[in-house]
N, C-alpha and C positions, 0 to 999 in steps of 0.2 A: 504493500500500500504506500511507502512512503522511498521515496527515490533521494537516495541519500547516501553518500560515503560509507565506510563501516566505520564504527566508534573503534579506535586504538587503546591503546594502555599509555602512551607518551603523551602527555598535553603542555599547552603552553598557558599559563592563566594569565589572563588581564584584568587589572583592576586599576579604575580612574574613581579619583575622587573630585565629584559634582559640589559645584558650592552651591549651587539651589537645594540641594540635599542635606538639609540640616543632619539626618542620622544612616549616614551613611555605612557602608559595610565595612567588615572586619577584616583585610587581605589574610593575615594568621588562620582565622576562623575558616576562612574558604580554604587556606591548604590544608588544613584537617579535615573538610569535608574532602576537599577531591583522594585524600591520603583513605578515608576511608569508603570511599567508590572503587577502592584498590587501582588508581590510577596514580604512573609515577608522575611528577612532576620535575620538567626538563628544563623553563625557565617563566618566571613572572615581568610582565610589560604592566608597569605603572605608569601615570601618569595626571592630568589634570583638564580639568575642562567646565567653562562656567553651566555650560547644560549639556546636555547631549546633542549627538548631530540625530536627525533624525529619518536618515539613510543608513548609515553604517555603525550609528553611536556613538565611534570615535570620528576624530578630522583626517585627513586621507595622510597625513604627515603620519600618526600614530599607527594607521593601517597597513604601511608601507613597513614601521618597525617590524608590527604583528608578522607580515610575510617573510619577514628576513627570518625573524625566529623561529618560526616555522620550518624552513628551509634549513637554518644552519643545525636545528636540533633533531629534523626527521622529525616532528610530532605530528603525531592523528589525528588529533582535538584540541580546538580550543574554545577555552572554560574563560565566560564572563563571570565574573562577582556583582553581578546586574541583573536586573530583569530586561530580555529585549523582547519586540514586537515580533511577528511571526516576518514582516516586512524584511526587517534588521537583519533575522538570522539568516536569512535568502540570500539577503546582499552580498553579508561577511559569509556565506559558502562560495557563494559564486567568485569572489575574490581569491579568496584564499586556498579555493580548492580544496578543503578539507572540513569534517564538520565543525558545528558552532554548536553550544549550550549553554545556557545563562544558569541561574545560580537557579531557578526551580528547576530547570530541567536533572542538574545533579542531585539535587534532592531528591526526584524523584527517582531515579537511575539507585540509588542508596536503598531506598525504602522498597524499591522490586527485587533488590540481591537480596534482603534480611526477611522477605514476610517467607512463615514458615505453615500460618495453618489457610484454611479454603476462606476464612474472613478475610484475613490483613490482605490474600491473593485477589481477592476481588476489589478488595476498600482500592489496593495501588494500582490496579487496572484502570477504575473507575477512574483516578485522579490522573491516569496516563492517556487517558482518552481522552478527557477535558485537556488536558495543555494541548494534546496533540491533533484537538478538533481545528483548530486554524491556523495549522500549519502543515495541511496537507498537500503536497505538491506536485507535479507532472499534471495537472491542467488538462491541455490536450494531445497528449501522447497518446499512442493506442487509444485515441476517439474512434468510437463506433458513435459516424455521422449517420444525420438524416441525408438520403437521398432518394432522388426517385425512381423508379423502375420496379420490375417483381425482383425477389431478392434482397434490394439493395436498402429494405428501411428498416434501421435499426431499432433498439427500445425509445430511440429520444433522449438519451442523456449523455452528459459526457463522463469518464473516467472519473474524474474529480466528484459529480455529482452524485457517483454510484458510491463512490469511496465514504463518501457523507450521509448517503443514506444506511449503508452497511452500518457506520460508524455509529450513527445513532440509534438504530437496532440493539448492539452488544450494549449499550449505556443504558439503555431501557431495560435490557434482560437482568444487567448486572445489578441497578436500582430497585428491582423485582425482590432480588435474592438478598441485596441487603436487607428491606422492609422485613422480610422474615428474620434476619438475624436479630434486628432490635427489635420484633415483639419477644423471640425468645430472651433477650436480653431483660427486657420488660418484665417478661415471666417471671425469670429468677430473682428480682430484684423483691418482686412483691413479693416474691417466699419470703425472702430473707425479711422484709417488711413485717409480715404475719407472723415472725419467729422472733422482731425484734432484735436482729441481728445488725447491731451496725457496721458501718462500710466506713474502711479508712483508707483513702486512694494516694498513693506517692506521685504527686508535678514537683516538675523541675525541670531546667535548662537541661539539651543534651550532654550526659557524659558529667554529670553531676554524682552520681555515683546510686542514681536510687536502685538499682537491680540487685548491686552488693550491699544496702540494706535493705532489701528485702530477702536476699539468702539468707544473711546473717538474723531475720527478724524469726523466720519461718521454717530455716533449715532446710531450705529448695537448693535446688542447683540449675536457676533460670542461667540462663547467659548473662555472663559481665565481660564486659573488654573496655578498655581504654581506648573507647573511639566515640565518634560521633553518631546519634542515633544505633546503637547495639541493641538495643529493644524495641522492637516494633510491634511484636504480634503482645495482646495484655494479657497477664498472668493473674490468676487468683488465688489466693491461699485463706482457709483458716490460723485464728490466731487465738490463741486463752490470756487473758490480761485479768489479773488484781482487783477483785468490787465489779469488773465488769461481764466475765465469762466469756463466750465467745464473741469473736470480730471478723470482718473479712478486710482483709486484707490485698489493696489491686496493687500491682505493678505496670503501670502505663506507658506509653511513648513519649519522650522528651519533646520541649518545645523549642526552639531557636528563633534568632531575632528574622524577624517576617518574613514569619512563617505562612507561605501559599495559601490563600484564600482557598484554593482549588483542595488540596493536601486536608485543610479544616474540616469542608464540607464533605469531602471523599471521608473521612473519620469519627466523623458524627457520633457514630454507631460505638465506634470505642470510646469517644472523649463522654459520652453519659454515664458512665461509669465512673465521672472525676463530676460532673452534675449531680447528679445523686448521691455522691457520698455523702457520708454524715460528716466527715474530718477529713482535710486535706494536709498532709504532709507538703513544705513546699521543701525540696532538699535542693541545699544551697552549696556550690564550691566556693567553700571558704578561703581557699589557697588560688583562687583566680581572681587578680587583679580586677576584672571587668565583674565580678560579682556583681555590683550595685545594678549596673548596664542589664546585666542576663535577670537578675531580676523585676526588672520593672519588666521586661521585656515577657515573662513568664507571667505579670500582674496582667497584663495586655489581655494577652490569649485566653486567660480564666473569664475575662470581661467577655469576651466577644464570645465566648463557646456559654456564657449566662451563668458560669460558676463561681462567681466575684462575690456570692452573697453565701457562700458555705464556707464554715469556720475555719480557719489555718490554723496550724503550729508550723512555725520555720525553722525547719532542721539543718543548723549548720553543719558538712561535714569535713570528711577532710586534717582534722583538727593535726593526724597525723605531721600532714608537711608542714607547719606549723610551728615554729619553738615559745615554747611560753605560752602553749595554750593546752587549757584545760579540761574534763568533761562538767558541765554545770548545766543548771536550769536558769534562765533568766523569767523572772514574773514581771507584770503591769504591774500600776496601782494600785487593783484589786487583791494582786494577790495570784492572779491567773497566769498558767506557765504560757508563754507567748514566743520561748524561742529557746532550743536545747545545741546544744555545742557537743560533738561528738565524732566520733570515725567508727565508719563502716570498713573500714580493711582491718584496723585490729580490735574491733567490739568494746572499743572504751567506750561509755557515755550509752549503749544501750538497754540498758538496766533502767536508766533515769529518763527516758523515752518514753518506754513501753509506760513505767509509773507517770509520764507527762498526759500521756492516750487517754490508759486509766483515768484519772484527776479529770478530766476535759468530759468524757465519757461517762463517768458514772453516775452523774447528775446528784438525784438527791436520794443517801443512805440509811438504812435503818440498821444501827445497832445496838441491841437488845439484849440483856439476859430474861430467859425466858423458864417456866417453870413449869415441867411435862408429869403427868400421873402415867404410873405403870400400864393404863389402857389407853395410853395416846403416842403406840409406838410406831402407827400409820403415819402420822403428822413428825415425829423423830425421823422419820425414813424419808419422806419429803428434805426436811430442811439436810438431811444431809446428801440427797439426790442432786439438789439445787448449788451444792458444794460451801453451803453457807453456816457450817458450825466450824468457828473457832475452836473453842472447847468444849468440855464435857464435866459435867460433875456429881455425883452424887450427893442426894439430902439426908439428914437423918431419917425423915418421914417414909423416904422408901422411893421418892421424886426424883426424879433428874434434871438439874440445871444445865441452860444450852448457854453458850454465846454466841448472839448471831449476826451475823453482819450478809447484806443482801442489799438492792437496792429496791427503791420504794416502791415499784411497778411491779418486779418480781414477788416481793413480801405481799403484794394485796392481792397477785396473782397465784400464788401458792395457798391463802388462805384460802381463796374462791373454791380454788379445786377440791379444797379438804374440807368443802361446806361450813368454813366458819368467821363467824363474824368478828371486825378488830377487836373486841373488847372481851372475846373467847379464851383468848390466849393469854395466863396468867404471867404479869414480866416482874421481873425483880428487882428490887433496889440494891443499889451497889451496897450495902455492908450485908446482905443476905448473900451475894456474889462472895466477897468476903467469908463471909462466916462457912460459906462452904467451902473456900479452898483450904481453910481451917481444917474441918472434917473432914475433908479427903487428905 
C-alpha cells in the first residue's frame, strides 16, 4: 500500500530549535527514543530556524547538510525530532532519497516492536492507520482508468482511493474489537467495584522506573529495561496492604512530552484503567535533571485522558543515584502523606509506600475490643475470616476478648451478614482489655 524506501537501522537525526516554539523538544530524549526503536545512530544535524519552512521544514541550506550526511554516513532514515505534515515528508523523501519520520512516526514504530498481547496489537495498528491515513502515496500508479469500450471500464476509482477505502474498513473492524475490549474492561472493573476492591494504577514519565516497582511491589516478573516506553501492553496484579486487604494493582504505559493525540485516542481502552483508579501512583525520576519538565508534562496527559481529579501520591524514585538521600514520607498540613522518596532497584522506602497506600486507602477505622460468649463462635470465625483480630484473650467468665481493627464498611458489612445489629456486639473498655491481659 504504501510506496516507500525500506526503513534501515542507520539514521541521521535532525533537530532544529523553532523560536515560535516556546517548548520545544528534547534532542537527548529523541536519541533515547531512536536508541530504543533499536536504530543506530550515525550523526545528528542541528540547527535553528524562526518557524519552519513549510515545504521541506528546514531552509534548502540545512537540506543540503541533511544530504551530505546522509551520503557520507550510508544512512537509511532520517529521524525529525518534529512533527511534519504528510506534504513535508514527500518533499524530504523525494530529496533525499531515503525515508523520512518525525518524532510520532518513531513512537509509533517503538510501541509496534513492544505490544505483546491481541489488545496493545490492535490499540498500535489502530494509531498506525490514523498517522498513516494521509500519507498514503502513489496516487496514480497502476490506475485502473475509466475508459470506454466493452472491457475497458474499470471500478471508477483510482489506487489511492481504493487504498482509503480499504484503509478505513481495517479502522472500522479494528474500532469494533476495541469496543469489546473496554466493555470487558468495564466488566471487571465493576466486579472489582461490587467486591470493593480498590485500584491503585502507577503514571509516570517513560523509563521512570514504575515496572520495577511494581515487581518489586507484587513479586511479578513484568518487563523492566532501561529504555524508553519498555511497557506497553498493562499488567494487573493483586496486592494485600495493612487496614486495607486486598488492592489491584495496574502497571501502565508511560507518558512523554506530546504525546500523539492519535497514540491517546488509539489507548483509551488502557488509559481507563488510570481513570478509574481509586489512587494514582505518579512515579517520579528523581535522579533526572528535567524531573520538574517530565512532570508537569505527565500533569498534562492525566488532564486530557479526564484523570486530573483522582487522588495522587508522588513516588519519588530512584533515590538510589542519589547521595544524601533518604527513604521518608513527606505529609501536607493535614497530616496526609503527599509524596514518598524511595528506590525500586534496591527496595529501600517500600515498606513506607505500601503503609502510604494503606493511610490514603483505609478511610475510616474501627478499632475495638470486643466481648464474645462461648455461642458466638460463628461471629469469632467471621472476624477472623475478615483477617481483623489483632488478639485474643481469655475472660474469667469463660468469654473471649477480641481486638479488632477492620474498616468501617467492612465492620457494618460483617455485622449484616451475621444478622446483627451495632449495639449487638458487647465492646470493652480499655482497663477490662487490661485486666484480661492480667489473667491471661
Amino acid at each position: 500500500m504504501f510506496d516507500r524506501p525500506d526503513a534501515g537501522e542507520r539514521a541521521v537525526l535532525v533537530h532544529l530549535d523553532i523560536y515560535a516554539d516556546q517548548h520545544s523538544e528534547d534532542p537527548d530524549e529523541f536519541r533515547e527514543l531512536v536508541a530504543s526503536a533499536g536504530v543506530e545512530t550515525v550523526d545528528l544535524v542541528t540547527g535553528s530556524r524562526s518557524q519552519p519552512s513549510s515545504r521541506f521544514f528546514v531552509g534548502t541550506g540545512k537540506l543540503d547538510e541533511i544530504r551530505d550526511a546522509v551520503a557520507a554516513a550510508e544512512a537509511d532514515v532520517v529521524l525529525f525530532n518534529h512533527s511534519l505534515s504528510p506534504s513535508q515528508e514527500r518533499n524530504l523523501e523525494a530529496s533525499l532519497k531515503c525515508r523520512v519520520l518525525d518524532r510520532t512516526g518513531v513512537i509509533l514504530d517503538i510501541f509496534a516492536q513492544r505490544a505483546r498481547t491481541h489488545e496493545g496489537k490492535l490499540q498500535v495498528e489502530l494509531a498506525q492507520l490514523e498517522h498513516m491515513s494521509t500519507r498514503l502515496v502513489r496516487g496514480w500508479t497502476h490506475l485502473v482508468r475509466q475508459k470506454g469500450g466493452i472491457g475497458q471500464r474499470g471500478p471508477g476509482e483510482t489506487q489511492l482511493e481504493t487504498d482509503r477505502r480499504l484503509l478505513r474498513g481495517r479502522i472500522k473492524a479494528i474500532n469494533k474489537r476495541l469496543d469489546k475490549v473496554r466493555s470487558q474492561r468495564a466488566q471487571g472493573r465493576r466486579a472489582r467495584q461490587r467486591a470493593d476492591i480498590p485500584t491503585v494504577s502507577l503514571v509516570g514519565y517513560t523509563n521512570a522506573g514504575k515496572s520495577t516497582l511494581f515487581n518489586r511491589m507484587t513479586e511479578s516478573h513484568v518487563y523492566a529495561a532501561d529504555q524508553l516506553f519498555a511497557t506497553l501492553d498493562p499488567t494487573v496484579r493483586r496486592l494485600a496492604l495493612p487496614d486495607v486487604g486486598a488492592v489491584v494493582l495496574a502497571d501502565t504505559v508511560g507518558f512523554i512530552r506530546h504525546l500523539p493525540h492519535k497514540l491517546v485516542e488509539a489507548f483509551r481502552a488502557t488509559l481507563e484503567e488510570t481513570v478509574q483508579a481509586t489512587l494514582l501512583l505518579h512515579v517520579i525520576d528523581n535522579s533526572d535533571p528535567q524531573r520538574d519538565e517530565h512532570t508537569e508534562q505527565v500533569e498534562l496527559v492525566l488532564s486530557e485522558i479526564g484523570a486530573h481529579e483522582v487522588p495522587v501520591l508522588q513516588v519519588c524514585n530512584k533515590i538510589d543515584q542519589q547521595e544524601g538521600r533518604e527513604a521518608r514520607v513527606e505529609r501536607n498540613a493535614e497530616g496526609v502523606p503527599v509524596r514518598v522518596w524511595l528506590s525500586a532497584m534496591t527496595g529501600e522506602g517500600i515498606d513506607l509506600l505500601e503503609n502510604a497506600i494503606a493511610e490514603l486507602l483505609s478511610g475510616e477505622l474501627v478499632h475495638q475490643y470486643v466481648r464474645l460468649a462461648p455461642a458466638q463462635g460463628q461471629l469469632r470465625a467471621r472476624f477472623y475470616a475478615a483477617g481483623a483480630v489483632l488478639d485474643e484473650r481469655p475472660l474469667e467468665s469463660g468469654d473471649l476478648a477480641l481486638e479488632v481493627r477492620m474498616q468501617l464498611r467492612d465492620w457494618c458489612q460483617l455485622l449484616s451478614h451475621a444478622g446483627l445489629q451495632e449495639d449487638a456486639v458487647v465492646r470493652l473498655a480499655d482497663a477490662d482489655w487490661l485486666a484480661a491481659a492480667v489473667n491471661a
